[in-house]
C-alpha positions as CSV (number, residue, x, y, z in Angstrom):
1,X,19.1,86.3,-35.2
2,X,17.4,85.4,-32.4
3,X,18.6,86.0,-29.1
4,X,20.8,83.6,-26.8
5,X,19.1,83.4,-23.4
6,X,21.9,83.4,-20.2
7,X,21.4,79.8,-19.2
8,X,22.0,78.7,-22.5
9,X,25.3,80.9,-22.7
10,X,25.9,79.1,-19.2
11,X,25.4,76.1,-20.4
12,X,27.3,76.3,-23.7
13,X,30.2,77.6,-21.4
14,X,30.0,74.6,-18.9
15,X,30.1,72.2,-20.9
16,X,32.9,73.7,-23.1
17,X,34.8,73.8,-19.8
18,X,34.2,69.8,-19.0
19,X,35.4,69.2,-22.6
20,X,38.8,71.0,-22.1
21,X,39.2,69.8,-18.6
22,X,39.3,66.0,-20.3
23,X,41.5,66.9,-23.0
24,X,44.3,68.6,-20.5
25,X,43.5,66.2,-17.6
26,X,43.5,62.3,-17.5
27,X,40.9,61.1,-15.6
28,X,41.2,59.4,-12.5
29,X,40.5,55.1,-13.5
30,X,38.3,53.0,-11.2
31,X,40.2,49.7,-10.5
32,X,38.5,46.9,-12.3
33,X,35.8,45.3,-9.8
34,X,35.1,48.1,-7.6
35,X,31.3,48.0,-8.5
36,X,30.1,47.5,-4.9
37,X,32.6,51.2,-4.0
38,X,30.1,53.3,-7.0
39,X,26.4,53.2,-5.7
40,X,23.7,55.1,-5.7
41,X,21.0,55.2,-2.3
42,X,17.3,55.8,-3.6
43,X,14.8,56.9,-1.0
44,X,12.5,54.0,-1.5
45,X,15.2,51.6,-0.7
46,X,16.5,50.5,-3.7
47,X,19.9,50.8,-5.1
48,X,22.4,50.6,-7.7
49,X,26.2,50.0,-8.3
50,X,29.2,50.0,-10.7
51,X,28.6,51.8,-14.4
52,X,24.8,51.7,-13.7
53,X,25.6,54.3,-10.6
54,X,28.0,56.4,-12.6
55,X,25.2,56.8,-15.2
56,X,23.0,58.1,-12.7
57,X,25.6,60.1,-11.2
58,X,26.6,61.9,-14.6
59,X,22.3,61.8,-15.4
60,X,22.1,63.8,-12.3
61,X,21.5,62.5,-8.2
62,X,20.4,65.1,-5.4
63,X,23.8,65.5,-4.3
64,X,26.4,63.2,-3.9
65,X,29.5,62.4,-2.0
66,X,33.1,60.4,-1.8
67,X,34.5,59.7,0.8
68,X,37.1,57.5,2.8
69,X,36.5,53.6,1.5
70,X,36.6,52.3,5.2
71,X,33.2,53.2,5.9
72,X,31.5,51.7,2.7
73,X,30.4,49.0,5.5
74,X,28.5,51.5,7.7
75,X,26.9,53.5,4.8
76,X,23.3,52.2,4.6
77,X,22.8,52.1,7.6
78,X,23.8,56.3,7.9
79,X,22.5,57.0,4.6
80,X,18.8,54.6,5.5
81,X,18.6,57.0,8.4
82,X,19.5,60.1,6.6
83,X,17.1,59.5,3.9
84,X,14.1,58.9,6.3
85,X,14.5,62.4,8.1
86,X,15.1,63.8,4.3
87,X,12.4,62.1,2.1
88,X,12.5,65.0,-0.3
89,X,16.3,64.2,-1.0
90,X,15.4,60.9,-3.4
91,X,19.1,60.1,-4.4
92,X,22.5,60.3,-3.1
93,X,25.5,59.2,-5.2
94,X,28.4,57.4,-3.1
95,X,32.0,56.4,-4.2
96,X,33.8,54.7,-1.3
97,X,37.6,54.5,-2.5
98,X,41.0,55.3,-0.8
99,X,41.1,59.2,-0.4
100,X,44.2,60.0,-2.2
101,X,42.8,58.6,-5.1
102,X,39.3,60.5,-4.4
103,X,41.1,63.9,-4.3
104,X,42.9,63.2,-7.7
105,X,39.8,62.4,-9.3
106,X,38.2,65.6,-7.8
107,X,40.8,67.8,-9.0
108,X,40.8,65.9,-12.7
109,X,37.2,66.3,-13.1
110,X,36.2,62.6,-13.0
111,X,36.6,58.9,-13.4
112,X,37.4,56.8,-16.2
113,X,35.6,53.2,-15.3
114,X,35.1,49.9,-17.6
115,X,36.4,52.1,-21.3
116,X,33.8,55.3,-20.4
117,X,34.4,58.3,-19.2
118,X,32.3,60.6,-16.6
119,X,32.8,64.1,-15.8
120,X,32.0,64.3,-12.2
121,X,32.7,65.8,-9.1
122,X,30.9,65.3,-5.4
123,X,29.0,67.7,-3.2
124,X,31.0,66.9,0.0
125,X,34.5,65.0,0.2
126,X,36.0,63.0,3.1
127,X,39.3,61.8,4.0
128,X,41.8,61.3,7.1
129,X,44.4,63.4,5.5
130,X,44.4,67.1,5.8
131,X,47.2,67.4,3.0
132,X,44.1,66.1,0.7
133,X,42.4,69.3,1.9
134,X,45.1,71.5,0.9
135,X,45.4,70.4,-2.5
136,X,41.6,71.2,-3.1
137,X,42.3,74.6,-2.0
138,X,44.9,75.4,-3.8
139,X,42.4,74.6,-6.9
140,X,39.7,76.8,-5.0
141,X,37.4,74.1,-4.6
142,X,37.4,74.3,-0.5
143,X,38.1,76.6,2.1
144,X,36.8,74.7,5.2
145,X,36.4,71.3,6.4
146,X,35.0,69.8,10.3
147,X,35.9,66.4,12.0
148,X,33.3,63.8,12.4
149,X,34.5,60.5,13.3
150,X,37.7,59.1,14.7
151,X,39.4,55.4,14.6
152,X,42.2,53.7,15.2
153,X,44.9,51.2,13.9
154,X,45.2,47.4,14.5
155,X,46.9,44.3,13.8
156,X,44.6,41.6,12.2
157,X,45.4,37.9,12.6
158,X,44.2,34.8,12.0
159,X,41.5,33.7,14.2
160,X,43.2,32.0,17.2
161,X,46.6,34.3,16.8
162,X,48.5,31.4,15.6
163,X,51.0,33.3,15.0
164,X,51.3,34.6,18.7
165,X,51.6,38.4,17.3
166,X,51.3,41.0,20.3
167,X,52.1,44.4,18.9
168,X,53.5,46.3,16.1
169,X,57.3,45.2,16.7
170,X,56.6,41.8,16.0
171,X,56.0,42.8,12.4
172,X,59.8,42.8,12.2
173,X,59.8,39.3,12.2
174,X,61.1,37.7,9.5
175,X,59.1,34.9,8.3
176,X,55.5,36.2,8.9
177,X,53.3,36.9,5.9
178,X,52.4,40.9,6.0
179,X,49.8,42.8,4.5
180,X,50.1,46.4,4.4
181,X,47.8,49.1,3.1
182,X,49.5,50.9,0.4
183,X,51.3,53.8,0.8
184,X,50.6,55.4,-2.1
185,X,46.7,56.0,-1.9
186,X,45.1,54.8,1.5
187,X,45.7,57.3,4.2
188,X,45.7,54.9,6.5
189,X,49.3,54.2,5.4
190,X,50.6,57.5,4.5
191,X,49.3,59.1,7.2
192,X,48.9,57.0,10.4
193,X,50.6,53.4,9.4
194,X,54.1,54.9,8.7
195,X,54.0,57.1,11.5
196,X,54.1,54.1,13.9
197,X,56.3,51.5,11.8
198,X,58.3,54.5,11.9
199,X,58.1,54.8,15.9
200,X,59.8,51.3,15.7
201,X,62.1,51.5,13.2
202,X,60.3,49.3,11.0
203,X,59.2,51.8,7.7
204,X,62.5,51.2,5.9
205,X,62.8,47.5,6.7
206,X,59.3,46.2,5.8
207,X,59.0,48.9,2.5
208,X,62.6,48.8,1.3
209,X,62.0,51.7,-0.2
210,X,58.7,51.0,-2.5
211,X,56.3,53.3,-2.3
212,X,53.8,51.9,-4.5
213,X,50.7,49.5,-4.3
214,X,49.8,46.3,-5.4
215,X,53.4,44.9,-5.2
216,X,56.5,43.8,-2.3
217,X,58.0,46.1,-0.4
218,X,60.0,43.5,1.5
219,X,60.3,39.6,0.4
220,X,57.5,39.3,3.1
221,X,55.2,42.5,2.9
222,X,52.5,42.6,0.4
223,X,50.8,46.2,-0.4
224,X,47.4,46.5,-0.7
225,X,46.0,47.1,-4.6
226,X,43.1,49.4,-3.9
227,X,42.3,48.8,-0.5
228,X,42.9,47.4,2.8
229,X,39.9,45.9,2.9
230,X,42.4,43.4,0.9
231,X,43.8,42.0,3.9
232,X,41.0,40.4,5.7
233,X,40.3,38.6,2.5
234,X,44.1,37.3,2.6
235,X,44.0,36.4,6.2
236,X,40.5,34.8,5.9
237,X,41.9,32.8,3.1
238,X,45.4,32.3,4.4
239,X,47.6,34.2,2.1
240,X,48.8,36.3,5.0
241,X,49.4,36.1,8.7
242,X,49.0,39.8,9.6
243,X,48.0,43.2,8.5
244,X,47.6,46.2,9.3
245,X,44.3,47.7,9.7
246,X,41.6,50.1,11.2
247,X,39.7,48.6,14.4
248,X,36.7,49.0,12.6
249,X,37.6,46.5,9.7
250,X,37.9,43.9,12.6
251,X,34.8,44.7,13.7
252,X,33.2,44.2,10.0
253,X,35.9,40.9,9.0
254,X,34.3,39.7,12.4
255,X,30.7,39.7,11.6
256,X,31.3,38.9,7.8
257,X,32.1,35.5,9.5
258,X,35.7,35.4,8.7
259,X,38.5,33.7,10.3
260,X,40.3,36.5,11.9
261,X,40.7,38.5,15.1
262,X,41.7,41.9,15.8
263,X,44.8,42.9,18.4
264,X,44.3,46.2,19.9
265,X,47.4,48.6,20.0
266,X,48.4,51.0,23.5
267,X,47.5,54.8,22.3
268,X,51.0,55.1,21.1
269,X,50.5,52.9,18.2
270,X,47.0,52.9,17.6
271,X,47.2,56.9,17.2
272,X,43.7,57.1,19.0
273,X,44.0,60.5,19.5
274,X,45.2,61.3,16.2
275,X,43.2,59.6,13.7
276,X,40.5,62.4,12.5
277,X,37.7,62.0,9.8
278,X,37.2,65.3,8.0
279,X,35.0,66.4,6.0
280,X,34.1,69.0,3.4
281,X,31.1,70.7,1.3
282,X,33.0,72.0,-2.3
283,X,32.2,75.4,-2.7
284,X,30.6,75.1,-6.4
285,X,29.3,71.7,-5.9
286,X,25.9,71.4,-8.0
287,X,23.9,70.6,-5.1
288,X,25.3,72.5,-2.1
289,X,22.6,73.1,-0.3
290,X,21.7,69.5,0.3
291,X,25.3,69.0,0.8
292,X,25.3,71.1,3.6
293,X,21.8,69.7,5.6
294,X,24.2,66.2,5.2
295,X,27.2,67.5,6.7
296,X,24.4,68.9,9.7
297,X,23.1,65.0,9.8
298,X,27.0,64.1,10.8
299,X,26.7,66.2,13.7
300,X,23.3,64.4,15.2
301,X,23.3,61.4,17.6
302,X,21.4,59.4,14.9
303,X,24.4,59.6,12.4
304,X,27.2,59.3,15.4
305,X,25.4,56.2,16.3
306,X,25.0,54.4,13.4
307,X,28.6,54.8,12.7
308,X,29.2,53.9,16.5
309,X,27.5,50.7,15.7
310,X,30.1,49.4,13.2
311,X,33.1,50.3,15.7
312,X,33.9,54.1,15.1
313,X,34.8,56.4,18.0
314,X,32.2,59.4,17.8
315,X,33.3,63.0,17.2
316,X,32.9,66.0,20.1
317,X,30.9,68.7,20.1
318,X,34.7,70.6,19.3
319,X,35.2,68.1,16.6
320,X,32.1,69.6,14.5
321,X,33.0,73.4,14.6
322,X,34.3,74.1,11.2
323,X,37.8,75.4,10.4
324,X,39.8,76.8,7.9
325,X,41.9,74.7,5.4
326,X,45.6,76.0,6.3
């Protein structure tokens, strides 16, 4: 008999290890219509979406990453500049959805999308939550992560503020129409939203206890399905009189040409100088290395800018020096 070579043992044993990991684990589904959050950024300009992307992703990209859906609006622009200092880097694989739900696909191994099933997992990871962190390092997938980008929260209104809404107390009110990012997998909820309705004694009133998404917390309070990007959409359209949001999705709901305007929060409420970006490089991803000269392109002036440019508050020179995940 002739002899096995070791990359075929390899081989044999990796993908024996993908087909356990999708019997004992159900994989993570894509909500119907998210083509435009699974793309795939080719050097020559061109690019692909939705199951075409996954294909490509599962067929094999240069390295690929998922990160925090609120900057799906800023990423050709820092991917186009990314890819013209990196020519030899030819395709990059982006998901852009809520990061709870990003780190549960991680740690199932994959995505379920339109009936098919692909066993995948990125070369770098982003969120706003450090607890998303943690649970990837209790799997040993991570050990360190940096910051590189900050935001803040918002109220978004109808163009005009009709409504005359000033501030996160008038959310209380009883007869506006409030959209809320869920709770369950858009950090900017768990994280940073409940924080301040909490700071005005608003949490238990406007959730009534739900913790769930694409449903009423309150008579009055809608939660987001997938995304908050959700509540531009209902303001624009007049299904809602408020939501909350990042300042950056007023910035985008603005040039889209839609019918809203932002109100900014004091630091108190807005979290300013809480609300970190983190990112980090898996430690068996397929393609580290090029996950690492990315996370490097973060750091530069070119990539701070071009997020800059769609209403993101740039990360210090502190910000980038990378840390353990406690």
């Amino acid at each position: 008999m002739k002899k096995i070579r070791p990359f075929v043992l390899a081989l044999i044993g990796f993908l024996s290890a993908g087909t356990a990991l999708a019997k004992s684990k159900k994989l993570e589904s894509i909500p119907s219509g998210r083509d435009s959050d699974v793309r795939v950024f080719f050097s020559n300009g061109k690019n692909i979406s939705g199951l075409e992307a996954l294909k490509e992703m599962q067929k094999g990209v240069d390295f690929s990453l998922w990160i925090a859906g609120n900057q799906f609006f800023a990423m050709p622009e820092v991917l186009g500049r990314f890819q013209k200092e990196h020519p030899e880097i030819k395709s990059i694989g982006l998901i852009t959805l809520p990061p709870g739900k990003i780190a549960r696909a991680i740690l199932a191994g994959g995505w379920t999308y339109k009936g098919r099933d692909f066993l995948l997992r990125p070369d770098l990871y982003t969120t706003v939550d450090i607890a998303h962190l943690k649970s990837l390092k209790k799997a040993g997938l991570v050990n360190r992560y940096f910051t590189y980008l900050h935001n803040q929260l918002a109220l978004m209104v109808a163009k005009g503020n009709p409504k005359h809404i000033h501030g996160i107390a008038d959310l209380g009110r009883p007869r506006l129409r409030i959209f809320l990012p869920n709770p369950v997998t858009e950090g900017i909820m768990s994280v940073y939203g409940e924080e301040t309705l909490k700071q005005h004694h608003l949490w238990k009133k406007l959730t009534q206890g739900k913790i769930c998404a694409g449903c009423w917390g309150a008579p009055n309070v809608y939660f987001t399905r997938v995304h908050h990007r959700e509540i531009p959409k209902a303001i624009n359209a007049g299904r809602a009189d408020v939501g909350l949001v990042w300042a950056t999705e007023n910035v985008h709901a603005v040039r889209k040409g839609y019918s809203v305007q932002g109100v900014s929060l004091p630091v108190q409420d807005s979290l300013k100088n809480k609300v970190n970006y983190i990112a980090s490089v898996l430690k068996n991803g397929a393609h580290r290395k090029n996950a690492e000269i990315y996370a490097s392109y973060l750091k530069t002036k070119k990539a701070q800018t071009a997020y800059a440019d769609y209403g993101f508050a740039k990360a210090s020179a502190t910000d980038f020096i990378m840390r353990p995940i406690p």
